[in-house]
N, CA, C and O atoms as CSV, one atom per row, in Angstrom:
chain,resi,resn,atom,element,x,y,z
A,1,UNK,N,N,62.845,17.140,-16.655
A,1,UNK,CA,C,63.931,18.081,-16.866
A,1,UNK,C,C,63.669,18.871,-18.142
A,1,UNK,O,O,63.331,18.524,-19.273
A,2,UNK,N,N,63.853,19.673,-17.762
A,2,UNK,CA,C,63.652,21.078,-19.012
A,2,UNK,C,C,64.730,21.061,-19.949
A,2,UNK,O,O,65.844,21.169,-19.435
A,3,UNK,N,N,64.690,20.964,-21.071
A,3,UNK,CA,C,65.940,21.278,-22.363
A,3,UNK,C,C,65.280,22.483,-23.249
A,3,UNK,O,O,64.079,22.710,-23.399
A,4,UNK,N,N,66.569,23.303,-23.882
A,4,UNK,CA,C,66.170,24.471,-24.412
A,4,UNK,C,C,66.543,24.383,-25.849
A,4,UNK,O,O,67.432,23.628,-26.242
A,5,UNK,N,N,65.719,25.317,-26.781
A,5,UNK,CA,C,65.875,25.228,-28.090
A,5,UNK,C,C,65.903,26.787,-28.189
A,5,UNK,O,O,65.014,27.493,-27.713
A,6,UNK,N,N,67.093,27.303,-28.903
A,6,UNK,CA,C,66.970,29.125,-28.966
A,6,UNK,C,C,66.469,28.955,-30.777
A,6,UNK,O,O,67.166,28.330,-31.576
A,7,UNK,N,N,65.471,29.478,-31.065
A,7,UNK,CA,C,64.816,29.478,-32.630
A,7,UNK,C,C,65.372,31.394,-33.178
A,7,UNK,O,O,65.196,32.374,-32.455
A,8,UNK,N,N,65.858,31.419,-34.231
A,8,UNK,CA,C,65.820,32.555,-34.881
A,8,UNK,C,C,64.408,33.076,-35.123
A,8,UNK,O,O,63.588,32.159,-35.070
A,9,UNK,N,N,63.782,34.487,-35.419
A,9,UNK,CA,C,62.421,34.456,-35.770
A,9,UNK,C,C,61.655,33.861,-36.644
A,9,UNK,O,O,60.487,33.520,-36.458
A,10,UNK,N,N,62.570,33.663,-38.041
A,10,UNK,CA,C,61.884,32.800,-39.167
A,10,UNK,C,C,61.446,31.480,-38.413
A,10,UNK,O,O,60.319,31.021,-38.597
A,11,UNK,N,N,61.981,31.124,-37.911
A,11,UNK,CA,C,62.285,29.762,-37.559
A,11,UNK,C,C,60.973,29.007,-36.635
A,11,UNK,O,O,60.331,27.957,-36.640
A,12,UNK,N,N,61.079,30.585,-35.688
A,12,UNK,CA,C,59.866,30.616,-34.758
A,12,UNK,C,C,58.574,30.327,-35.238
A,12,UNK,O,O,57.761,29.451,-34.940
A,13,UNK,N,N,58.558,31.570,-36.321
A,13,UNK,CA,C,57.766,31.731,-37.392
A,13,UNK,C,C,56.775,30.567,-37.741
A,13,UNK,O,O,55.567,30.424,-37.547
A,14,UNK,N,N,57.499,29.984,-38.182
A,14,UNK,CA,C,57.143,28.643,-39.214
A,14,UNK,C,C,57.134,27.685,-38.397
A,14,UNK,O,O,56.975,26.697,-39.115
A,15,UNK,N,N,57.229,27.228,-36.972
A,15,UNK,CA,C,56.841,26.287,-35.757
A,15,UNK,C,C,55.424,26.826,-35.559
A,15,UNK,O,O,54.424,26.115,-35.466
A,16,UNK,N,N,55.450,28.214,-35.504
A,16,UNK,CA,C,53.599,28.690,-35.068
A,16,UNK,C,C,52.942,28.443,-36.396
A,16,UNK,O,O,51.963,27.714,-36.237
A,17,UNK,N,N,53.133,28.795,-37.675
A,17,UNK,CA,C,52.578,28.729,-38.343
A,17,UNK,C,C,52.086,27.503,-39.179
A,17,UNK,O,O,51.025,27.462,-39.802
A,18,UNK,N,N,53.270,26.250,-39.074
A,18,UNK,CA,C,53.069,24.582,-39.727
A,18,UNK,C,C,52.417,23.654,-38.158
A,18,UNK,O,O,51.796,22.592,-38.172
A,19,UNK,N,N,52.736,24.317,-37.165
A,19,UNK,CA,C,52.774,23.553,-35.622
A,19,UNK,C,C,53.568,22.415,-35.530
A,19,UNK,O,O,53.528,21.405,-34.827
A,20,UNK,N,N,54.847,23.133,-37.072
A,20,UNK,CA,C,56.104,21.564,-36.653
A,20,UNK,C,C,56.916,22.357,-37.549
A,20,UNK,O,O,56.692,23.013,-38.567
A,21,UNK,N,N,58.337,21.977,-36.565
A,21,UNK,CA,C,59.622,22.357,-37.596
A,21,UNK,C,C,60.380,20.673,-37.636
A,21,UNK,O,O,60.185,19.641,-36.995
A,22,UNK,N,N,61.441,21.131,-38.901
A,22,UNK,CA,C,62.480,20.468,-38.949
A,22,UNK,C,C,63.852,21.050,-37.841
A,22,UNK,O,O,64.710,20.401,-37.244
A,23,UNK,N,N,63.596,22.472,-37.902
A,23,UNK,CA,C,64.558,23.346,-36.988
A,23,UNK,C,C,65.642,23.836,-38.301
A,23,UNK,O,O,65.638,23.539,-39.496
A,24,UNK,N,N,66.758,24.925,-37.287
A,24,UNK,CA,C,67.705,25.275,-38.534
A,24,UNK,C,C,68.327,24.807,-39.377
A,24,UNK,O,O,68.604,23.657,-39.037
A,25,UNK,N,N,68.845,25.104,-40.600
A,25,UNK,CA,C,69.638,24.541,-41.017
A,25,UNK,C,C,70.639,23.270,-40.631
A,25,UNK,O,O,70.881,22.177,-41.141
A,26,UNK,N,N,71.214,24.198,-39.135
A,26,UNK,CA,C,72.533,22.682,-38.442
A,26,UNK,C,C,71.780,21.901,-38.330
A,26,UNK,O,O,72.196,20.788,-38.653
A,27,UNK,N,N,70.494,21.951,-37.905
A,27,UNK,CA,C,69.678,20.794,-37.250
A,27,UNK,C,C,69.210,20.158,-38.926
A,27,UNK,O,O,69.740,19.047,-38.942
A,28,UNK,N,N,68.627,20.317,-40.023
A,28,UNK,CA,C,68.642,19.775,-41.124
A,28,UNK,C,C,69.617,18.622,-41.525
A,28,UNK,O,O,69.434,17.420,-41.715
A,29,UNK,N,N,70.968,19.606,-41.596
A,29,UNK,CA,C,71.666,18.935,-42.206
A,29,UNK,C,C,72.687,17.778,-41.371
A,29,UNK,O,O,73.431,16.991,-41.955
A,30,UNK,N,N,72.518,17.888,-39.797
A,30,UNK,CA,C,72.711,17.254,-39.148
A,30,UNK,C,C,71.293,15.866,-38.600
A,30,UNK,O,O,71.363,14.965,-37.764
A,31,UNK,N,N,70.485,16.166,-39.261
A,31,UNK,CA,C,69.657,15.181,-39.015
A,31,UNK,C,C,68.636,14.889,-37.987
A,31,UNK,O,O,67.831,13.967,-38.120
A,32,UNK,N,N,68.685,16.097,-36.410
A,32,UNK,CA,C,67.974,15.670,-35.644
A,32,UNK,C,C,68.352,17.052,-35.170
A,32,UNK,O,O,69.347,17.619,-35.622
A,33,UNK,N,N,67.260,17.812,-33.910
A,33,UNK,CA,C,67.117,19.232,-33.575
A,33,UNK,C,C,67.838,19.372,-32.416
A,33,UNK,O,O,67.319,19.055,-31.345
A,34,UNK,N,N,68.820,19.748,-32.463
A,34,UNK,CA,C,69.868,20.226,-31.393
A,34,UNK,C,C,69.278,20.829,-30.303
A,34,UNK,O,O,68.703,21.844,-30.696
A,35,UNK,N,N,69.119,20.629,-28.776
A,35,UNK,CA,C,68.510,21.280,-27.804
A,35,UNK,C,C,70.188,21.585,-26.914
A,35,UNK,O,O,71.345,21.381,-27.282
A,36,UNK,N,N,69.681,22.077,-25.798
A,36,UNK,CA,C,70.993,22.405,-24.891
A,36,UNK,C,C,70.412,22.050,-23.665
A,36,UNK,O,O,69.307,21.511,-23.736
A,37,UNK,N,N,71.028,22.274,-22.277
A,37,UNK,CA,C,70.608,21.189,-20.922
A,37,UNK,C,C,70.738,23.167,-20.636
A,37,UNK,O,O,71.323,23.854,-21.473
A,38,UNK,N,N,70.159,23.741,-19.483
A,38,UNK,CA,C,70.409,24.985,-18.599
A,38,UNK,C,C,71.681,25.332,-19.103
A,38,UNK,O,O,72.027,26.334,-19.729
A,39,UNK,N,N,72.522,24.040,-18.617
A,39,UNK,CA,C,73.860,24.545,-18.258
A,39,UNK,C,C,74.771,25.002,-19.622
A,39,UNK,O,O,75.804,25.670,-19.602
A,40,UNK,N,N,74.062,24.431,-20.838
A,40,UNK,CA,C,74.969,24.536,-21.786
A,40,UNK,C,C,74.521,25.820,-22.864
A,40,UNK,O,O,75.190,26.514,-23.630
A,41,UNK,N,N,73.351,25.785,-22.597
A,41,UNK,CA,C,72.257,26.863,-23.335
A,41,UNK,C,C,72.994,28.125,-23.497
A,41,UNK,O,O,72.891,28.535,-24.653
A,42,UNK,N,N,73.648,28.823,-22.796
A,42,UNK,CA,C,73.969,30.197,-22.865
A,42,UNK,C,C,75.515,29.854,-23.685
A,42,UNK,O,O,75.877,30.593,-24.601
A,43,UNK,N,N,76.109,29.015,-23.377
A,43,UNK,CA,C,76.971,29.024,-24.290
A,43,UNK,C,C,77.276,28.651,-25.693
A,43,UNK,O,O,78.273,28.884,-26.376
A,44,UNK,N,N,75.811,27.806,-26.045
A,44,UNK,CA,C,75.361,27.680,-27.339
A,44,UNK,C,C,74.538,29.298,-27.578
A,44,UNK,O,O,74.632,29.631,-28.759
A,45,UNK,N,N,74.139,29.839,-27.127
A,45,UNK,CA,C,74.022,30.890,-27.952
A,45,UNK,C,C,75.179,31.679,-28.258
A,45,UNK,O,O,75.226,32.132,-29.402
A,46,UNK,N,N,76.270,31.979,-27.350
A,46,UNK,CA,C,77.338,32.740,-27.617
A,46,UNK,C,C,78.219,32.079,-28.689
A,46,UNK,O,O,79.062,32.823,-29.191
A,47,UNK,N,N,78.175,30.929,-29.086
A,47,UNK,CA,C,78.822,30.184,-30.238
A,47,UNK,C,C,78.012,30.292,-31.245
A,47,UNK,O,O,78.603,30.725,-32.234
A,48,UNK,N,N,77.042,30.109,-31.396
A,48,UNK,CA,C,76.028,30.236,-32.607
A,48,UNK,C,C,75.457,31.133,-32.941
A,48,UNK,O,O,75.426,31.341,-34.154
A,49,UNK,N,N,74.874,31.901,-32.193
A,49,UNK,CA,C,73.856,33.045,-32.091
A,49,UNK,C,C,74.302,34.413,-31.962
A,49,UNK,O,O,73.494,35.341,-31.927
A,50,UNK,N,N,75.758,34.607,-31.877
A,50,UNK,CA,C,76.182,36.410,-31.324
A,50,UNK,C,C,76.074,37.026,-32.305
A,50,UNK,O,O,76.185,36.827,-33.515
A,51,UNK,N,N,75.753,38.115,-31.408
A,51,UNK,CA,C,74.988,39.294,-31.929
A,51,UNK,C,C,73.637,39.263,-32.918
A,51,UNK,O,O,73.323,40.111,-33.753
A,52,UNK,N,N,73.099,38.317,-32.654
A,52,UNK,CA,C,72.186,37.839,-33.534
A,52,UNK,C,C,70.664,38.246,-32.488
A,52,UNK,O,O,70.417,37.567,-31.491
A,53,UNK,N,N,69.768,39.424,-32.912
A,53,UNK,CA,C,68.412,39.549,-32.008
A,53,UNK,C,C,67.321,39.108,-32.749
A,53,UNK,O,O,67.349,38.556,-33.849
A,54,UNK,N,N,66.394,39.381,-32.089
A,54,UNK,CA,C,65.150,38.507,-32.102
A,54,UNK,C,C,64.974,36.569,-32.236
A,54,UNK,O,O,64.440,35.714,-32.942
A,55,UNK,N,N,65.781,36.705,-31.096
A,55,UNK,CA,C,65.667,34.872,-30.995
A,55,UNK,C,C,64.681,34.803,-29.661
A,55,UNK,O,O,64.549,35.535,-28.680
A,56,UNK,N,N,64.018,33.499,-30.121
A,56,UNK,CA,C,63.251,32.898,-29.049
A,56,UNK,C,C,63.514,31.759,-27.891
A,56,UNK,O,O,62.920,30.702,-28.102
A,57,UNK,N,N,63.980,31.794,-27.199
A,57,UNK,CA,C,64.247,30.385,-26.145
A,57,UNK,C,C,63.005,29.826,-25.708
A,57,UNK,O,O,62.130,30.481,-25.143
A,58,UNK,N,N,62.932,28.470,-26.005
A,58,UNK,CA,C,61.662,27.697,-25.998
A,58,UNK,C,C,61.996,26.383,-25.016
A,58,UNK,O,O,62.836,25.553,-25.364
A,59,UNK,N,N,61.361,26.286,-23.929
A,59,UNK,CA,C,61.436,24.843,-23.320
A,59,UNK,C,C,61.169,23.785,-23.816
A,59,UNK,O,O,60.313,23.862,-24.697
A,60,UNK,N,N,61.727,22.375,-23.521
A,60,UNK,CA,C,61.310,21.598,-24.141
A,60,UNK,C,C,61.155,20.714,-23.213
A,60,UNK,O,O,62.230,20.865,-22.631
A,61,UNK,N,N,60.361,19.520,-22.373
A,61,UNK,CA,C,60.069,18.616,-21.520
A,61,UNK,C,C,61.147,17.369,-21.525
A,61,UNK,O,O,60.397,16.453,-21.190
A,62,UNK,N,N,62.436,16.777,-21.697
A,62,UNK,CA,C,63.129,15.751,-21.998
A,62,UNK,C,C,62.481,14.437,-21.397
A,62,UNK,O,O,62.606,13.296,-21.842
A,63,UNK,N,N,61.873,14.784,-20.463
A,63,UNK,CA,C,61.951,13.504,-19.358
A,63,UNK,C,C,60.308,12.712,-19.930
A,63,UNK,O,O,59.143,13.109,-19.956
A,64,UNK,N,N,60.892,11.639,-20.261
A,64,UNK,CA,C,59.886,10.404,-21.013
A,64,UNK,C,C,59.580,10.538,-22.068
A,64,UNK,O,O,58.698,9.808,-22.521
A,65,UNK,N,N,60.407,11.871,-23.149
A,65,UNK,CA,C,60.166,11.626,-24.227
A,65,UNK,C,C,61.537,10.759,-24.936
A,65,UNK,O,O,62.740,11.016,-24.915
A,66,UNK,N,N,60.966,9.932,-25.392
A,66,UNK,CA,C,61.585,8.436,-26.171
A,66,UNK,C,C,62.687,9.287,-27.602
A,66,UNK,O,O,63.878,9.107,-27.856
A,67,UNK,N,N,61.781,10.097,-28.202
A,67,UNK,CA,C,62.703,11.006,-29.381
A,67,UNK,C,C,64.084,11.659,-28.771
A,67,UNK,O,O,65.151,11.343,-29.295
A,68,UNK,N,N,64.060,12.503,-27.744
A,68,UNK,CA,C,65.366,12.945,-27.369
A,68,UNK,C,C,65.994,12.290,-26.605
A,68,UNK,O,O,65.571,11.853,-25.535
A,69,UNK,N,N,67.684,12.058,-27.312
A,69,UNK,CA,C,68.435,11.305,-27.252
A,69,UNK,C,C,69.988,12.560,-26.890
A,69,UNK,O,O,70.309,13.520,-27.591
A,70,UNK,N,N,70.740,12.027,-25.453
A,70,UNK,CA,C,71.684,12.544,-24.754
A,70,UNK,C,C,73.014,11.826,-25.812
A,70,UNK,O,O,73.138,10.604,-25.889
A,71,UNK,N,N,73.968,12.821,-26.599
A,71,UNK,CA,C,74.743,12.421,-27.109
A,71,UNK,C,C,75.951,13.710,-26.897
A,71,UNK,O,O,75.800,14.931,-26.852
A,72,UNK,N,N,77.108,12.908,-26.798
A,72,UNK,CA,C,78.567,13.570,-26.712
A,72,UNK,C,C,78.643,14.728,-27.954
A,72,UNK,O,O,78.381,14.372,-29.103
A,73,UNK,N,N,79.064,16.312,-27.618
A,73,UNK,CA,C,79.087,17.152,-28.753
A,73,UNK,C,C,80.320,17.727,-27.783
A,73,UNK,O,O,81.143,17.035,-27.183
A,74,UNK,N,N,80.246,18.834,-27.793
A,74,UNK,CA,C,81.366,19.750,-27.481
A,74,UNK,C,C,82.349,19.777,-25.835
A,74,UNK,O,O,81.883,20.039,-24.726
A,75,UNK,N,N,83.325,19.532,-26.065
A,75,UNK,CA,C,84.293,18.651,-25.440
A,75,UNK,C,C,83.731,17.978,-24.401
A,75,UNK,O,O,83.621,18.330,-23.226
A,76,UNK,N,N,83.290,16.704,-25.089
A,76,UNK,CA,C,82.712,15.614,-24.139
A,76,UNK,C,C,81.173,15.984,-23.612
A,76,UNK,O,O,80.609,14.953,-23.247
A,77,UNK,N,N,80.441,17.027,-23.490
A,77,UNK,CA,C,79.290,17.303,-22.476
A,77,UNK,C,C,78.358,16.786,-23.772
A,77,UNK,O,O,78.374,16.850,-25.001
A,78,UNK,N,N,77.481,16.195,-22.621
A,78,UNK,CA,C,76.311,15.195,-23.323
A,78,UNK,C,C,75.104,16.863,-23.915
A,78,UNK,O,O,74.977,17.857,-23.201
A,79,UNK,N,N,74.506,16.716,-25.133
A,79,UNK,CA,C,73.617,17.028,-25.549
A,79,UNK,C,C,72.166,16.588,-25.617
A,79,UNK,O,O,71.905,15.388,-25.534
A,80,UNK,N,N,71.357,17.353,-25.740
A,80,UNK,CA,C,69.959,16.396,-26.052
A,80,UNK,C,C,69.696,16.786,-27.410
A,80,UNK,O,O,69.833,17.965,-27.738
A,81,UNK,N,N,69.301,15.832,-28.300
A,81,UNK,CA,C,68.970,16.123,-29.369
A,81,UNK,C,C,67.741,15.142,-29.662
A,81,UNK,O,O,67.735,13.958,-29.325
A,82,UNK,N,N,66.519,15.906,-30.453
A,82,UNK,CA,C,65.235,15.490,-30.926
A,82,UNK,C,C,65.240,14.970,-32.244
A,82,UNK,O,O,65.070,15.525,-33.330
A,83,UNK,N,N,65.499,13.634,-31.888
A,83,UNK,CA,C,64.918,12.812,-33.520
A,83,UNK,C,C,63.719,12.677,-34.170
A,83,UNK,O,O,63.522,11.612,-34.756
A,84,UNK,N,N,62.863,13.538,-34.193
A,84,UNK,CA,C,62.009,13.979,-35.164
A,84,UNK,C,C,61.407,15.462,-35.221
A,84,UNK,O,O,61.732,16.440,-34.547
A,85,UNK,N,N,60.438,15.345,-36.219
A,85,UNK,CA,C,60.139,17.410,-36.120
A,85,UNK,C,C,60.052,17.418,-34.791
A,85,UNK,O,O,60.148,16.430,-34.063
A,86,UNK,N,N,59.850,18.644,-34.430
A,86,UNK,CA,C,59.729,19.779,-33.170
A,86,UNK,C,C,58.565,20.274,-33.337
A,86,UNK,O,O,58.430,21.133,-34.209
A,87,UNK,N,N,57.308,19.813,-32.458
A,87,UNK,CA,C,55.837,20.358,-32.607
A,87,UNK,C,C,55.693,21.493,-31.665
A,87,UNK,O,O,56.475,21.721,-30.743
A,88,UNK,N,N,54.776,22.100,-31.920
A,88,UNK,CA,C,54.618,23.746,-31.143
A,88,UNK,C,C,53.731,23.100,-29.843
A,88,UNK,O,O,53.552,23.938,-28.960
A,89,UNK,N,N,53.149,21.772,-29.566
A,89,UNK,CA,C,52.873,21.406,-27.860
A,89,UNK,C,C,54.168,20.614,-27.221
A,89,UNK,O,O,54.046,19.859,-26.256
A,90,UNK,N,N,55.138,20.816,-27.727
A,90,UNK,CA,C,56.592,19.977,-27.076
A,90,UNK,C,C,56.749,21.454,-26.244
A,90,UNK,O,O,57.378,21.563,-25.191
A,91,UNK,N,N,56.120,22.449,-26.863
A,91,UNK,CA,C,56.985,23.890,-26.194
A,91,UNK,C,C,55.688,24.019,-24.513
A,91,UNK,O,O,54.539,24.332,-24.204
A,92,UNK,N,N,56.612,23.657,-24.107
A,92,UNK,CA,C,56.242,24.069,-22.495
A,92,UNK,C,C,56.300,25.806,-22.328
A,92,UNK,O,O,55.397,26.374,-21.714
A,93,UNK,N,N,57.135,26.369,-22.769
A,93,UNK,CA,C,57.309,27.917,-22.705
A,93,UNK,C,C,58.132,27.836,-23.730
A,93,UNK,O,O,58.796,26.971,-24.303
A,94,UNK,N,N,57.814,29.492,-23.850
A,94,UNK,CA,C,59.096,30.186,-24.489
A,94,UNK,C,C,59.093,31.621,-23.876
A,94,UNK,O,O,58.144,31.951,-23.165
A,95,UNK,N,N,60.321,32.657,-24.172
A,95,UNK,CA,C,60.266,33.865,-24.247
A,95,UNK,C,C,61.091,34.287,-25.519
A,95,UNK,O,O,61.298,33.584,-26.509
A,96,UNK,N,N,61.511,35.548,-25.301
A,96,UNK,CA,C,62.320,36.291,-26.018
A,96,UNK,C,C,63.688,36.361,-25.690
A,96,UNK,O,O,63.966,36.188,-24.503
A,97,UNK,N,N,64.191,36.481,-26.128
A,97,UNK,CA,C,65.720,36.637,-26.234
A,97,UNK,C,C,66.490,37.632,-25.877
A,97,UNK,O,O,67.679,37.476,-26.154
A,98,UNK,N,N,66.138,38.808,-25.243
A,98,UNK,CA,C,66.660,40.160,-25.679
A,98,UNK,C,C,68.332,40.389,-25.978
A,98,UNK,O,O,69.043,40.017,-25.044
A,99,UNK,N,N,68.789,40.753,-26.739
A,99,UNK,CA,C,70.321,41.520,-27.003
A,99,UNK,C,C,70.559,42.587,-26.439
A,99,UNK,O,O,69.969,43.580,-26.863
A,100,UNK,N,N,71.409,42.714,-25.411
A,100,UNK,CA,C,71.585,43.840,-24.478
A,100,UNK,C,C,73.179,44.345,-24.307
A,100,UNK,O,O,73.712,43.986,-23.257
A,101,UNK,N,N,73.807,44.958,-25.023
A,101,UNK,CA,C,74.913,45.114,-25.239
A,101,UNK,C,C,75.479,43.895,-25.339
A,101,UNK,O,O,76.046,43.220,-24.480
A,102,UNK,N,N,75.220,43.639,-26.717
A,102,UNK,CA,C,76.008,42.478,-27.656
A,102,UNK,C,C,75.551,41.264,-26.940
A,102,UNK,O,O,75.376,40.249,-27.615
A,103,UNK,N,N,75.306,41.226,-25.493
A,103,UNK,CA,C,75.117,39.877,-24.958
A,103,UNK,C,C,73.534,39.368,-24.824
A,103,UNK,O,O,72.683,40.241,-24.654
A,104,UNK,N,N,73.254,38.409,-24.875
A,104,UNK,CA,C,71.735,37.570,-24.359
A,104,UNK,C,C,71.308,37.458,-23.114
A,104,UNK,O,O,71.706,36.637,-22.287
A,105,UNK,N,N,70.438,38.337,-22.957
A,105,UNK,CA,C,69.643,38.392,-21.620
A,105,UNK,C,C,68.935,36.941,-21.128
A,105,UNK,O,O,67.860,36.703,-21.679
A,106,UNK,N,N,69.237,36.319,-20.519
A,106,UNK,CA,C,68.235,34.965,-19.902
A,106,UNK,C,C,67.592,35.075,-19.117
A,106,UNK,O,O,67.733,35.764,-18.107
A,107,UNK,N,N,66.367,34.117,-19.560
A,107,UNK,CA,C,65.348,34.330,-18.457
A,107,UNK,C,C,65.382,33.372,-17.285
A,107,UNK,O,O,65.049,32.303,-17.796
A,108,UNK,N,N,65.585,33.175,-16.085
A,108,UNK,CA,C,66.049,32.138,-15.108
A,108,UNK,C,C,65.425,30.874,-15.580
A,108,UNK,O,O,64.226,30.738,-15.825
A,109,UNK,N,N,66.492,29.812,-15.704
A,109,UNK,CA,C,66.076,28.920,-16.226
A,109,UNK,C,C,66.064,27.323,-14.924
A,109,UNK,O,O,65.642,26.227,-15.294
């Protein structure tokens, strides 16, 4: 099963360039890298991310990795979140993000 990580460009940035993040800030100071399931992805960007362009949506593989862990966040729906860095071969894909009148274009996920 596929889980998604939307990266700001810095963010992107510095995954291609170290071939490991800690992830954003929330994910810092919360301790482990916040991903989203299909279903929840677009509405974590509209909570976090509006109006915000040049973001990247990056796949992430969930299934048999031991680090991401399904935990209760926003009213009740389970999350996946990655307990350790985020390496640039966890990324199965990515694209771009585009901002298209205020909203986030997705790529079929």
């Amino acid at each position: 099963m596929l889980v998604y990580k939307i990266f700001r460009t810095a963010e992107w940035n510095e995954l291609h360039a170290n071939g490991t993040t800690l992830g954003a800030p929330i994910d810092l100071a919360d301790g482990y890298i916040h991903l989203s399931s299909a279903e929840t992805v677009k509405e974590t960007a509209a909570k976090y991310f509006a109006g915000v362009s040049g973001l990247v949506i990056c796949a992430v593989e969930a299934d048999g990795n031991p680090d991401i862990k399904w935990e209760p966040a926003r009213d009740g729906a389970l999350f996946p979140h990655l307990y350790r860095r985020m390496r640039i071969e966890d990324v199965v894909w990515s694209k771009q993000l585009p901002l298209v009148g205020g909203l986030h274009v997705f790529p079929d996920l």
